[in-house]
Structures are given as structure tokens and as C-alpha cells.
ROMIDO-56095 format. One record per residue (C-alpha): x, y, z; residue in one letter. Coordinates in Angstrom, 2 decimals. Example, Ala and Ser with C-alpha at 12.3 -4.5 7.8 and 13.67 -1.06 7.14 Angstrom:
% ROMIDO-56095
+---------+---------+---------+------+
:      c1 :      c2 :      c3 : type :
+---------+---------+---------+------+
:   12.30 :   -4.50 :    7.80 :    A :
:   13.67 :   -1.06 :    7.14 :    S :
+---------+---------+---------+------+
% end
This chain:
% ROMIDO-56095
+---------+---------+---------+------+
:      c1 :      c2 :      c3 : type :
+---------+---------+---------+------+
: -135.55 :  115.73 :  -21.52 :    X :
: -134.75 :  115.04 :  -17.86 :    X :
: -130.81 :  115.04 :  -17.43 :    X :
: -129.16 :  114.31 :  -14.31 :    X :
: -126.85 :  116.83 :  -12.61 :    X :
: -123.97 :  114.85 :  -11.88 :    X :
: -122.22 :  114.60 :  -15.09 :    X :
: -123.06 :  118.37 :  -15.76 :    X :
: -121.69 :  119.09 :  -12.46 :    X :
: -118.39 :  117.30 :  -13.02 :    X :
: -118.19 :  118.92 :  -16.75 :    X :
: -118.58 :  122.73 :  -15.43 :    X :
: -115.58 :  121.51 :  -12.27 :    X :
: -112.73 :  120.34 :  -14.79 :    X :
: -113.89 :  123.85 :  -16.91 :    X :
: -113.40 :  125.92 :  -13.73 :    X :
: -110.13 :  123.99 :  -12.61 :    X :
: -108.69 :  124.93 :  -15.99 :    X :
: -109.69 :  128.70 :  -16.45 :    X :
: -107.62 :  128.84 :  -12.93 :    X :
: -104.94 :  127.26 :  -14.52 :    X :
: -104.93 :  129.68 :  -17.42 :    X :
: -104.76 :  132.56 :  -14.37 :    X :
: -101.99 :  130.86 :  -12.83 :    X :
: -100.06 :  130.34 :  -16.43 :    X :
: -100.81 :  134.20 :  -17.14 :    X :
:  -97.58 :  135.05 :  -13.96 :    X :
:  -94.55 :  135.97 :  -15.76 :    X :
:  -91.88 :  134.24 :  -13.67 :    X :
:  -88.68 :  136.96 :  -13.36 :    X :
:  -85.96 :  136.77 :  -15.83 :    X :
:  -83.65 :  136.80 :  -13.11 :    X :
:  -79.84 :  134.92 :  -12.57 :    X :
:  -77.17 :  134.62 :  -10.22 :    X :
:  -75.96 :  137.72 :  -11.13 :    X :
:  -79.37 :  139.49 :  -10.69 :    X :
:  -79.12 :  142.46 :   -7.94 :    X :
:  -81.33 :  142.79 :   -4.70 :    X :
:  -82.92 :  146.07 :   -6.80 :    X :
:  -83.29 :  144.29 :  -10.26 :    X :
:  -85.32 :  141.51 :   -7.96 :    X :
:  -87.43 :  143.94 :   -6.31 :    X :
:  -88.07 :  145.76 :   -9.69 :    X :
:  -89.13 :  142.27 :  -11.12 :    X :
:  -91.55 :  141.54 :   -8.70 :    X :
:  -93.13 :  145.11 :   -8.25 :    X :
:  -93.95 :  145.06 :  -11.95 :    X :
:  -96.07 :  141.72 :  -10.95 :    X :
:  -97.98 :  143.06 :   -8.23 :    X :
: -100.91 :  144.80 :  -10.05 :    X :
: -101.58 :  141.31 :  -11.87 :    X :
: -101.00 :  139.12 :   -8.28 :    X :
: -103.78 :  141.43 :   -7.25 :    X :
: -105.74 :  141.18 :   -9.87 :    X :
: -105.36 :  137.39 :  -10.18 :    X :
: -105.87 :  136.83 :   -6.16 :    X :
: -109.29 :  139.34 :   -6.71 :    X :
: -110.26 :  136.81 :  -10.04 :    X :
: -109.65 :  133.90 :   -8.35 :    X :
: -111.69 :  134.75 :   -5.43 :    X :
: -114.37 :  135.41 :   -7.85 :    X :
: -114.02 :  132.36 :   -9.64 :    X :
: -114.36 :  130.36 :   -6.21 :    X :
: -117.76 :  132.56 :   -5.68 :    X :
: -119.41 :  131.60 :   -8.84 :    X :
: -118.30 :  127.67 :   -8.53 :    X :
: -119.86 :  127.89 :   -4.83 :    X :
: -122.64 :  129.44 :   -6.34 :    X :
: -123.16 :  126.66 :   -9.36 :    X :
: -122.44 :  124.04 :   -6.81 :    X :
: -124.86 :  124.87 :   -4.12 :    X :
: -127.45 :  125.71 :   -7.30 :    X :
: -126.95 :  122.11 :   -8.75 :    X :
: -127.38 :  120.33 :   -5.35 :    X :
: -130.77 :  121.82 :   -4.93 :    X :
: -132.25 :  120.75 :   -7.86 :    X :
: -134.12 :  117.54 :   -9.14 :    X :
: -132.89 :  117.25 :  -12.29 :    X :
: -131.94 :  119.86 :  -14.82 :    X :
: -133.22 :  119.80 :  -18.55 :    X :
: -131.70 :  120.73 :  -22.36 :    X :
: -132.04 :  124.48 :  -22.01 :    X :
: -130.49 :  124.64 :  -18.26 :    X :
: -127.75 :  122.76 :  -19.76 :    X :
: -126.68 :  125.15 :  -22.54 :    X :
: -127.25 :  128.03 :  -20.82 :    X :
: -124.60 :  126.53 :  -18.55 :    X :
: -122.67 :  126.33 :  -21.63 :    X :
: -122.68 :  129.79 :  -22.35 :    X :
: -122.11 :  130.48 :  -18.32 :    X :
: -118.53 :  128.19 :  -18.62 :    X :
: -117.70 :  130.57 :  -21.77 :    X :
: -118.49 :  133.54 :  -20.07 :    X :
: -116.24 :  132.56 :  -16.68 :    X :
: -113.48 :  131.65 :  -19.28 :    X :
: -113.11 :  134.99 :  -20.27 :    X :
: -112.14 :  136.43 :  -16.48 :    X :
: -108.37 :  135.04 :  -17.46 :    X :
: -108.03 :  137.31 :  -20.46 :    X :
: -109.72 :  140.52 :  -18.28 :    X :
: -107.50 :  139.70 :  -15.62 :    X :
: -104.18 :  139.89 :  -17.98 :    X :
: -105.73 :  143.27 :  -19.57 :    X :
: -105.96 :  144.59 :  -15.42 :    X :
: -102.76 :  143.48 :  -15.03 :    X :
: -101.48 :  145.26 :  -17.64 :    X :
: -102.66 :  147.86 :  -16.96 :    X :
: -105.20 :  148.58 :  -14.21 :    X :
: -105.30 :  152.39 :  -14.22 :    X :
: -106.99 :  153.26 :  -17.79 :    X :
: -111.14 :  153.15 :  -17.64 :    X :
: -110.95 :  150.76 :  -20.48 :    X :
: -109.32 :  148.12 :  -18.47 :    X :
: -111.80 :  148.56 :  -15.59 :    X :
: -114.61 :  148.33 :  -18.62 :    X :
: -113.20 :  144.86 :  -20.06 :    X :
: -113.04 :  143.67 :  -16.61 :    X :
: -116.46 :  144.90 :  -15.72 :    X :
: -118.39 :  143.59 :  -18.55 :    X :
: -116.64 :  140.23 :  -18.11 :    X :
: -118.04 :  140.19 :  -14.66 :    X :
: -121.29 :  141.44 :  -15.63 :    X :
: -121.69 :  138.83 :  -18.34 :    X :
: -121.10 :  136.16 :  -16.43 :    X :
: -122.82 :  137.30 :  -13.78 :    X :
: -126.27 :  137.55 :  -15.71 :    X :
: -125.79 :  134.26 :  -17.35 :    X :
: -125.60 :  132.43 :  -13.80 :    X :
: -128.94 :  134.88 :  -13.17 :    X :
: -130.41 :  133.57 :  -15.94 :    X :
: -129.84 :  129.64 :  -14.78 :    X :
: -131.19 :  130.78 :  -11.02 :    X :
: -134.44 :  132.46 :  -12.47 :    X :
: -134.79 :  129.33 :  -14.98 :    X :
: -134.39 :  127.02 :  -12.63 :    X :
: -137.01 :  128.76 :  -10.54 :    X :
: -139.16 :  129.62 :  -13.50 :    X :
: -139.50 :  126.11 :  -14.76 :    X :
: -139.78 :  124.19 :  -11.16 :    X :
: -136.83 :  122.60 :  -11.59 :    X :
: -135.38 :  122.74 :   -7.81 :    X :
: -136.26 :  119.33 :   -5.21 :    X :
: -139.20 :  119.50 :   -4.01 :    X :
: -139.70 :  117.18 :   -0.56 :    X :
: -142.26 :  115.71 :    1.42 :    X :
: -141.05 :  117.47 :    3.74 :    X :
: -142.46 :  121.01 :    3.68 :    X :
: -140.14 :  122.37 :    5.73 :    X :
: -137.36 :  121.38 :    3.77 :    X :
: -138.88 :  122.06 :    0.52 :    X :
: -139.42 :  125.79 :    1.90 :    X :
: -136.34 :  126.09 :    3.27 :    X :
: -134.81 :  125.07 :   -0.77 :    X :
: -136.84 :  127.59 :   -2.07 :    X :
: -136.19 :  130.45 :    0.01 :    X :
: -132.47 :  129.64 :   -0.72 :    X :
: -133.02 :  130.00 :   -4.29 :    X :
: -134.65 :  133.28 :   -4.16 :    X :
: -132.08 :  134.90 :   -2.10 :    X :
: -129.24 :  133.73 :   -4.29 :    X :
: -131.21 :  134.63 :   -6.94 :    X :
: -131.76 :  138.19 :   -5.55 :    X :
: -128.10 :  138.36 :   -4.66 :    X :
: -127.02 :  137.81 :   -7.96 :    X :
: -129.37 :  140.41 :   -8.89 :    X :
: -128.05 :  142.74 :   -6.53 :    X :
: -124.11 :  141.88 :   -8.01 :    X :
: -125.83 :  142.83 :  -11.81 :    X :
: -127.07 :  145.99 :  -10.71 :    X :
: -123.63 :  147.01 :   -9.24 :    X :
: -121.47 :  146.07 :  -12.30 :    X :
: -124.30 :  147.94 :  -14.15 :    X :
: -123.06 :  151.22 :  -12.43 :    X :
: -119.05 :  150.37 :  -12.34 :    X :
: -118.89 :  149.86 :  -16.20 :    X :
: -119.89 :  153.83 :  -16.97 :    X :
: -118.15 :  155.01 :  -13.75 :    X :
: -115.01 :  153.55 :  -14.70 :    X :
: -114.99 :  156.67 :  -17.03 :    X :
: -115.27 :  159.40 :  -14.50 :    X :
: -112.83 :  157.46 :  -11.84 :    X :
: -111.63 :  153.94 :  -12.43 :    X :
: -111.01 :  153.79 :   -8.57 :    X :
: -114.47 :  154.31 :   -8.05 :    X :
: -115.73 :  151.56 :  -10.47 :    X :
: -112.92 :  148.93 :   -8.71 :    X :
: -114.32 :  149.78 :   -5.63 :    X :
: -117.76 :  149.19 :   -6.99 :    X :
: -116.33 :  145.54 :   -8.13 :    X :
: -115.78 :  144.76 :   -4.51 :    X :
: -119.82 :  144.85 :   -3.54 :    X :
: -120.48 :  141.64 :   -5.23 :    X :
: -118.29 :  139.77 :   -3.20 :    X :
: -119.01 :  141.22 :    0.15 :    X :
: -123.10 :  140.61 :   -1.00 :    X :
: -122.06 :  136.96 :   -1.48 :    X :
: -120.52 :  136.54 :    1.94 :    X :
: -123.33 :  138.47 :    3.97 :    X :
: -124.98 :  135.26 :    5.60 :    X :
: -128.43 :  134.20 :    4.89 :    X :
: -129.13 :  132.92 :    8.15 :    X :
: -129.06 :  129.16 :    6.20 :    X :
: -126.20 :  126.58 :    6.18 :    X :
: -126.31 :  125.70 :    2.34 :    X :
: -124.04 :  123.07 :    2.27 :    X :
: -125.88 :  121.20 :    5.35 :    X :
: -129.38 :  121.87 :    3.01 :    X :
: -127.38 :  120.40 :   -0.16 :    X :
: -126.59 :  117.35 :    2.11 :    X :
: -130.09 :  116.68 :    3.14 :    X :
: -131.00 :  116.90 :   -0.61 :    X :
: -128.18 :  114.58 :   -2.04 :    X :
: -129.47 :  112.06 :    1.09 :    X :
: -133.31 :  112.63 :   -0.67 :    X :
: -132.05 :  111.82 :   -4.46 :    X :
: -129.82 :  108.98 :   -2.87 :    X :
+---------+---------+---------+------+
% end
């Protein structure tokens, strides 16, 4: 069953803008008033900065996999019954990044915080690997008259692909190192991001354009 992407597209959004909302929710506003000293203040806030970190790191992350489903989505024809539940179980999996954020928070210097946080990540991060290589798998992406352009989608979806691959393999190693140093295994959580922002040499949103102009 052929289903177009738009309505899938607009579903996954108002998931994503509400699993931010939960993150933003999670910030314990001081119990502060008038006659709350400069040092009681201070003390207030610096119990909030591990989660502010935390929760700026999370919602970076969150803005990587949503430009990562978006750019996905725009280079494909038409998505079918099995793409669209395991982008169900992808919208699950990113809604669980709130409660591993608050655990961080918490907390961030135990290896089983690191852990929750890591297999979060992980989780998530294979179920969006799964969509890429099904998407690829079952020829799902636009193809064009245009050779050119069809190569240029292709080659797109491999490197994401491989990048997300590359992201899998590094929470793969933070989860167990998390036990011998947790500030290894943070470290190790920063890869994915930087992998993500290495450029491929491709403007994707200029290639998602061209598409959306081909399915107009």
C-alpha cells in the first residue's frame, strides 16, 4: 500500500515538537522570593546546570534526528505500511530521550546514568537505521529522469545511511565504557553529532527542493 509522505511527515513534527516540550517542562524553576539571598540564587541555579547541559546536548540531538527524518522523507516517492510503523517505533524511541535526559540530570556522574542515556541514543539511533536501509532496500527513494539527479538522491542516502551506522557503532562502545569512566563514554556521545555535521559535499535541502518540485 502506497502512502504518501506528507501526512506521515506532519504526524512525526507535532511528536517531535512535544517530546521538546516534555524537555523544557522537565526545568525546575527556583523556589526563590523576595527574601531569597544572592547565594541561595546562585545555589538554585548551580543545582540546574548539569540538567541545562544535558537538555541543551538532548535537544541538539533531537534537532539532528528531525533533520535527518526530514531530509529522509523528502527524498522518497512514497513510503509504504512497514516504513510507516517502523516510524512508529522510531517516534517511541525519540520519546524516551526526555526521561534519559532527567536521569543525566540527576545525576550525570554514576555509569548507570551514562548507560540509560546511551541505550536511549542507541535505540533510536538503529531504528532511524533501520528506516534508511528499508527505504534503500525496498526502492522506495525518487527516482528521476534525470540521472544525475537520481544519482545524486542515492548517494545521499547511502552516506546518511553509513553515518548513522557510524553513530551505532560509537554508542555501541560508550554503553560498556561508561563502566570503566563515564567521562569517557560522554565524550564518546559527542562523535555522533560531530559525524552528522561533517559535510557531504551535497546541499540536501537544495536536493529535497528539486524533489518536492518533481512530485509537485
Amino acid at each position: 500500500m502506497k502512502i504518501s509522505t506528507t501526512r506521515l511527515e506532519t504526524f512525526s513534527d507535532g511528536v517531535i515538537a512535544i517530546i521538546i516540550t516534555i524537555m523544557v517542562i522537565e526545568i525546575k524553576l527556583p523556589n526563590l522570593t523576595r527574601e531569597s539571598t544572592t547565594a541561595e540564587t546562585i545555589n538554585h541555579l548551580r543545582e540546574l546546570i548539569p540538567y541545562l547541559i544535558t537538555y541543551a546536548f538532548s535537544f541538539m540531538m533531537v534537532g539532528i534526528f528531525w533533520t535527518n527524518h526530514h531530509h529522509m522523507f523528502h527524498l522518497l516517492k512514497h513510503t509504504d505500511e512497514q516504513l510507516l510503523w517502523q516510524n512508529f517505533l522510531f517516534l517511541f524511541l525519540l520519546s524516551l530521550i526526555p526521561f534519559a535526559t532527567a536521569i543525566v540530570g540527576t545525576n550525570p556522574f554514576i555509569a548507570i546514568s551514562a548507560v540509560i542515556y546511551g541505550v536511549v541514543m542507541l535505540l533510536t539511533n538503529l531504528s532511524f537505521l533501520l528506516m534508511r536501509h528499508y527505504s534503500l532496500h525496498k526502492d522506495l527513494i525518487h527516482h528521476d529522469r534525470s540521472r544525475e539527479l537520481t544519482i545524486k538522491i542515492f548517494k545521499v542516502s547511502i552516506k546518511a545511511r553509513t553515518k548513522a551506522l557510524a553513530g551505532t557503532i560509537m554508542y555501541l562502545i560508550a554503553i560498556p565504557l561508561a563502566y570503566v569512566n563515564v567521562y569517557m563514554a560522554y565524550l564518546c556521545y559527542t562523535i555522533p553529532p560531530v559525524i552528522f555535521f561533517i559535510p557531504d559535499g551535497i546541499d540536501d535541502e537544495k536536493l529535497a527542493e528539486k524533489v518536492a518540485e518533481k512530485n509537485a
